[in-house]
N, C-alpha and C positions, 0 to 999 in steps of 0.2 A: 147658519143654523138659526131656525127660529127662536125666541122667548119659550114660547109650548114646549120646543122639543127640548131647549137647554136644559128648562125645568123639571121635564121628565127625567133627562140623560144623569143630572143632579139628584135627583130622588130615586133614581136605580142604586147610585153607585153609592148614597150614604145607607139604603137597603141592604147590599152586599157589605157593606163596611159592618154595620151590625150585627151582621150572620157570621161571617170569619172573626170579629174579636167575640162572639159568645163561642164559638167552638173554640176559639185557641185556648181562653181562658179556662175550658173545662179539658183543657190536654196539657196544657200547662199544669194546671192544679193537679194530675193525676200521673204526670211524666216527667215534670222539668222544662225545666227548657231544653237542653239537649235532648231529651229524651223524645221532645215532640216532634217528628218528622212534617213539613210541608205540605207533603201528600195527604196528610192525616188531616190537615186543617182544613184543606178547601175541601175533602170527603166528608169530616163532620159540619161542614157548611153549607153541605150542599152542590157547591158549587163547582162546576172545573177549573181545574190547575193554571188554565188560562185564565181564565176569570178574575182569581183571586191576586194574580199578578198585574191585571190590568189597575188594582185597588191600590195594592201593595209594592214594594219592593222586593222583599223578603220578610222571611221570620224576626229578624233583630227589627222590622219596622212595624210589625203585627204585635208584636212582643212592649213595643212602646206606646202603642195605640191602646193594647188593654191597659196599662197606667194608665193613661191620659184619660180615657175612659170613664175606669172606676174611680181614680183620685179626681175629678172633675164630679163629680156627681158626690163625693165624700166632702170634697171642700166646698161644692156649694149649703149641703145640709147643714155643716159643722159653725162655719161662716154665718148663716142666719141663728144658730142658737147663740153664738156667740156676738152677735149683733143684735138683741133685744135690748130693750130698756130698762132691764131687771137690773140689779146689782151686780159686780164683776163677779162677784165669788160665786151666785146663781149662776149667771151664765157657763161659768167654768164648770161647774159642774153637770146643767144640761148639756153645755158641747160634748164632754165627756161620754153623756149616758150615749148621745146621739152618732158619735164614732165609735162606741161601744155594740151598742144593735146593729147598727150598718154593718161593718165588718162580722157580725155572727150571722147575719141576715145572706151573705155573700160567701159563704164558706170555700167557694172556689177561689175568690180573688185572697181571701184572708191566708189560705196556705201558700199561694203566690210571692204575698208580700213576706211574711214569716219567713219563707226561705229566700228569697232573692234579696231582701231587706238589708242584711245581717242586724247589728242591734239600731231599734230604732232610736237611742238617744245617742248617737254619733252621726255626723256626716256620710251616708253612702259610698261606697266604695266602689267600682268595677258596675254601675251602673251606668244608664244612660243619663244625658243631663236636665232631661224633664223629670227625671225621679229625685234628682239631688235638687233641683228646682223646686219639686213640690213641696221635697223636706223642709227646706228651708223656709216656704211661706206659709207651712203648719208649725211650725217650733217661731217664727215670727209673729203668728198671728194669738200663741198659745201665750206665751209670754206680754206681747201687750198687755191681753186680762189681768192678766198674773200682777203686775205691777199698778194693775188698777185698782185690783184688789188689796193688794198693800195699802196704797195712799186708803184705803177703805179702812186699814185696819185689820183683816178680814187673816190674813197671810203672815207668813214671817219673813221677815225683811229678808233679803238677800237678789240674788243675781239673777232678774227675771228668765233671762234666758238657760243657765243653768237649771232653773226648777222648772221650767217648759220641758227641760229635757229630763228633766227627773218624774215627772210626771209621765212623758210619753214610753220612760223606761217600766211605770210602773205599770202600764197597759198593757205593756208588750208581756212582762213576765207572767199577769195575771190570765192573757188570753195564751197564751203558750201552754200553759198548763189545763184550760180550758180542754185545747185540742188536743192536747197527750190526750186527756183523760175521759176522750169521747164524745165533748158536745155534750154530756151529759143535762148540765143545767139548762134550762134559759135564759137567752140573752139579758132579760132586765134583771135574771139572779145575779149573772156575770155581770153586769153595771154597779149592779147594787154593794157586791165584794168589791170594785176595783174604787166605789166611791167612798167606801168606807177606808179604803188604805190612803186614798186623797186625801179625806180630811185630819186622820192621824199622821198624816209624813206633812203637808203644807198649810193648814189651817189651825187659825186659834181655837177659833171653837169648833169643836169637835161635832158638835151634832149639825 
């Protein structure tokens, strides 16, 4: 095979790759995972049944691929706010807003992870291991700050990792209720409530 045609044959199939995880993630979000039939996903793909198996495996690897996906593009945005040169306790809380919109911005992937998750300040459960992968280098990477922000002053002492996860607990409870109650607000309302419970649960000062 040529260079040309490789190139081509590679830009088809990450094309199909992006058509079957936007329809799985919008069958997923509205059925479950059980609930999404195969058929279904290469139909809202577009695509044929052959097709999407040439891509895929199956649903548990379509199903992995929307993780990898959306938490790929969540930890890269989250990752740069929390990698400026501001202050730790700033950063922590633009990562915040920034995993905050993302997920309200994604409302398919948000009810995905909400239910497939279970709570996000424990280790995943009956998941694949790129999910409990991910977990872990978002409560890694949350926690660093966290403890930066301490030597800052900024925080109250204690077990960086524990308040990574007492923070990701407080996100979860705030956007949970979010979505009971309709999507009501917007997104930088719901930032704005989940940073005001940040600064009263981990921060000295309060404003």
């Amino acid at each position: 095979m040529s260079q040309a045609a490789a190139k081509a044959r590679s830009a088809k199939t990450s094309m199909y790759r992006s058509l079957i995880v936007d329809a799985a993630e919008r069958l997923f979000a509205n059925h479950g995972y059980e609930g999404a039939k195969i058929q279904d996903i290469a139909a809202g793909s577009g695509l044929s049944l052959g097709t999407l198996y040439s891509v895929f495996d199956g649903k548990s690897d379509i199903h992995d691929a929307v993780h990898d996906e959306r938490l790929g593009q969540l930890f890269q945005l989250a990752g740069q706010a929390l990698a400026t040169e501001d202050e730790a306790g700033v950063r922590l809380i633009n990562g915040n807003r920034v995993f905050i919109c993302w997920l309200a911005e994604h409302p398919d992937y948000l009810r995905i992870h909400l239910n497939n998750s279970g709570a996000w300040a424990s280790n995943p459960q009956e998941v694949g291991e790129g999910l409990v992968s991910a977990w872990r280098r978002g409560i890694d990477l949350i926690a660093r700050v966290i403890e930066e922000a301490m030597c800052d002053g900024d925080i109250y002492e204690g077990d960086p990792v524990v308040l990574a996860r007492l923070m990701v607990a407080i996100q979860q409870v705030f956007i949970s209720a979010w979505v009971e109650s309709g999507m009501q607000n917007d997104a930088h309302d719901l930032a704005d409530r989940v940073e005001e419970q940040l600064r009263r649960t981990l921060f000295r000062n309060k404003k």
